[in-house]
N, C-alpha and C positions, 0 to 999 in steps of 0.2 A: 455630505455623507462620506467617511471614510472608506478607505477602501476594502477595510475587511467588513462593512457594511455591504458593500457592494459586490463583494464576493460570495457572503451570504445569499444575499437575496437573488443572483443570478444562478447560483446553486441550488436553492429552494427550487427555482422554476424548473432547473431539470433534473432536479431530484429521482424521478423515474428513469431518463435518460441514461442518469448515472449508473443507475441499479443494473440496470442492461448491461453487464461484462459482455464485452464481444470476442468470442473467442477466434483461433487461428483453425481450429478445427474442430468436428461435430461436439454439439455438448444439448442434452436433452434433459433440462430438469423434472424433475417429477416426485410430486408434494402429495402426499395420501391429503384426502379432504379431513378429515379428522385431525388438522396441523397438531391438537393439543397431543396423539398419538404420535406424533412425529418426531419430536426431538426432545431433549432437555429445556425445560425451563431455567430460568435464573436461579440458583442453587446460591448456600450462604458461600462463602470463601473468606479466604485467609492467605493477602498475597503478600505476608512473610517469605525476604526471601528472593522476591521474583523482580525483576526489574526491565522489563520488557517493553520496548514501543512497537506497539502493533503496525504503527502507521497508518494503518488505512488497507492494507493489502488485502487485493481481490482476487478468487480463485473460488473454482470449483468443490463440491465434497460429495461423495456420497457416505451418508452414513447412517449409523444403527443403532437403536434406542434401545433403554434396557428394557423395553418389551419384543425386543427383535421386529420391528418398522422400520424399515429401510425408505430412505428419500436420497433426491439428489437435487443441491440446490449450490447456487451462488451463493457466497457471503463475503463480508468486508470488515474483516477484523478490528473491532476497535479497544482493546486490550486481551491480555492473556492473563491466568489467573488460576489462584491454586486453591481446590476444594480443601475443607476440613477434612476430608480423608487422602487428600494428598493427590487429587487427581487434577492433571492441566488439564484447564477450562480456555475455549478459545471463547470471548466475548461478541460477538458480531451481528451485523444484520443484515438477514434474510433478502436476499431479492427477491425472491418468489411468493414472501408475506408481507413484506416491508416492513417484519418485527424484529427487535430484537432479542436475541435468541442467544443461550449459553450451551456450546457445545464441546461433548467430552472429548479432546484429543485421541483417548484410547477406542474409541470406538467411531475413529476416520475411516471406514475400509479403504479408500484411497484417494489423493487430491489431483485436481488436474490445474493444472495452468492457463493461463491465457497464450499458449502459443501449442493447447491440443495435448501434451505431453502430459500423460496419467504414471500419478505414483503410488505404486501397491506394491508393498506397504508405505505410509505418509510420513514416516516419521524422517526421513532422507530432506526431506523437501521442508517441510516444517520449520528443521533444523537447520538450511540455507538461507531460508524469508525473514525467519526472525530473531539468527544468531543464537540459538537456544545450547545450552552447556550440557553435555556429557552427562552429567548427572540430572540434569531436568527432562536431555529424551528419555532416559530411562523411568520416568514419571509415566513416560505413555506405553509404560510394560513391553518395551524392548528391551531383548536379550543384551546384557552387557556387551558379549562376544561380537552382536552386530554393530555397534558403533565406530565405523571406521574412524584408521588418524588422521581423515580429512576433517570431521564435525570435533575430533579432540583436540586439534591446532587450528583454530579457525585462521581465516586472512585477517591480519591484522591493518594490513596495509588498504585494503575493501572498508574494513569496517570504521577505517581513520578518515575515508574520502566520503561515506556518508552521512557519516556525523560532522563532518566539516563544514557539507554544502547542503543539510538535512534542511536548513531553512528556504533556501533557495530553490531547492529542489521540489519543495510541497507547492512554490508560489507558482514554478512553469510549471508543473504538473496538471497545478488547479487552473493556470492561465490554457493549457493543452484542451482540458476536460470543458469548458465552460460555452463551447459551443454545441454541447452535448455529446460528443465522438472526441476519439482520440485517433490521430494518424498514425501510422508508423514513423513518416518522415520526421513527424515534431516530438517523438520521442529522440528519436535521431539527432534532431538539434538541443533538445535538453541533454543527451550523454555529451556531445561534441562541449558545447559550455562547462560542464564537471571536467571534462576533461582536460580542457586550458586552465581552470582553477587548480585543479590535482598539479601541473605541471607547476605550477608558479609557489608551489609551495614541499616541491620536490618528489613529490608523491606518484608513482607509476600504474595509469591504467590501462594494464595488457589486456590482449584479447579474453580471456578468462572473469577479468573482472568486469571488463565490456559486457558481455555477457551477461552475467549478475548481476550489472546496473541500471541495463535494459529491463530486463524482467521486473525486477520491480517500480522502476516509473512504469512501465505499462500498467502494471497492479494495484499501482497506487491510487487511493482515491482519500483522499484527506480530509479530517472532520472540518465543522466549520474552527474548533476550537485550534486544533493546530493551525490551520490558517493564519486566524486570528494570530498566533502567538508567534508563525513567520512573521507577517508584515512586521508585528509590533521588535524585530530581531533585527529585520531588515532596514527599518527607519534609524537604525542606531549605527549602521554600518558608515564606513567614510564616501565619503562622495564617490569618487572614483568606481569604488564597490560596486553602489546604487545605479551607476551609470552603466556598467559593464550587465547588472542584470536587465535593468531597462533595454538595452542592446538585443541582448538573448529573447527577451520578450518580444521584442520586434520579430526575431528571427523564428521561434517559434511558430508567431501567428501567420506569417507568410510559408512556414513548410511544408504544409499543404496544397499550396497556390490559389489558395483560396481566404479570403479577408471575413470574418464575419461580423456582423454587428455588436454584438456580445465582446469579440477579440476586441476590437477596436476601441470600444469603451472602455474596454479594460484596462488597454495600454494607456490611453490618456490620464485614465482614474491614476495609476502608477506612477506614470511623467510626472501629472501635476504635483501630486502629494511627494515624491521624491526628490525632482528634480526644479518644480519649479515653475515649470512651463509646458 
């Protein structure tokens, strides 16, 4: 069995597990039983234009249908996407239905994070998770005037360190998540790795970007497909490469100080297919 076989199938089993974002501080969702009253369905689109990797990021929403339905639910973005009338669609699913569901960006009233922290209005936040341009927050009918020149000059240097390590990144992640929970420690060991990679390729991760790299491997939850299309990234990398993630993989599944049967597998599954042995 390869190992994005085995990634899968260890994923399937805590597929619920996953869904369960665990937050930093109180979060109460709450779904009207009438779900079809509750949100957007899948509407046509037309993502001319848009070029967006959701990744997988998880977070909190409360929001509001165009029948004025108010819910507040988990979801896990699995693309972003632009209605025939021009409205950003966030694509995601539901934890609290296990469906998936298309939700209109302009009618967020506000998101919360995985570490408690509510943003009202969302479009602040939106615009940090998924690098979104200037002119596409203003998709979600904010005032020109509000878009500061932090979301009009984005970090370039941020966004060069995750697209760099975006493979490696989704594999500890998934390697984090696959015991059903995520630690803080072993996100902790997944930045400390970016951030000897970033270093070796001159790249500087200050406290700021620390920050914004944390948040989202905590938010991350990655499809099976991107999985998939890490390992098949990572098998093509040089030896060396493979060896140093292998490393970090070890050090992940110990940073909790706790070994699970799931990690353990996991690693081996990795070792073999990589390295050999």
């Amino acid at each position: 069995m390869s190992i994005a076989s085995v990634f899968r199938a260890i994923l399937a089993d805590r597929s619920a597990q996953l869904a369960a974002l665990v937050f930093d501080g109180p979060f109460k969702p709450s779904v009207p039983e009438l779900d079809s009253d509750a949100d957007e369905h899948e509407t046509e689109t037309n993502d001319t234009g848009l070029d967006y990797c959701a990744e997988g990021q998880s977070f909190g929403i409360c929001y509001v249908n165009a029948q004025g339905v108010e819910s507040v639910r988990r979801i896990t973005v699995w693309s972003i996407k632009l209605s025939a009338e021009r409205k950003l669609l966030l694509y995601a699913k539901c934890a609290e239905t296990k469906c998936m569901k298309t939700f209109r960006a302009d009618r967020i009233r506000y998101c919360v994070d995985v570490t408690g922290e509510v943003f009202e209005p969302p479009f602040e936040f939106l615009a940090q998770i998924f690098g979104l341009s200037a002119e596409d927050i203003e998709l979600i009918e904010v005032a020109r005037d509000q878009v500061d020149s932090k979301i009009r000059s984005p970090d370039n240097v941020y966004k060069s360190i995750k697209q760099q390590f975006k493979h490696e990144l989704i594999v500890l992640s998934a390697m984090s998540v696959c015991d059903g929970r995520v630690a803080f420690s072993e996100t902790v060991a997944i930045v400390e790795y970016a951030r000897k990679q970033a270093v070796s390729l001159g790249l500087e991760l200050d406290d700021n970007r620390e920050k914004k790299l944390t948040g989202f491997i905590r938010r991350l939850r990655a499809t099976e497909e991107q999985i998939g299309e890490a390992l098949d990234y990572i098998g093509s990398m040089p030896p060396e490469s493979q060896l140093a993630l292998v490393v970090a993989c070890n050090e992940v599944m110990h940073a909790d100080g706790q070994v699970h049967d799931e990690e353990q597998y996991m690693l081996e599954k990795i070792r073999n297919e990589l390295l050999g042995y």
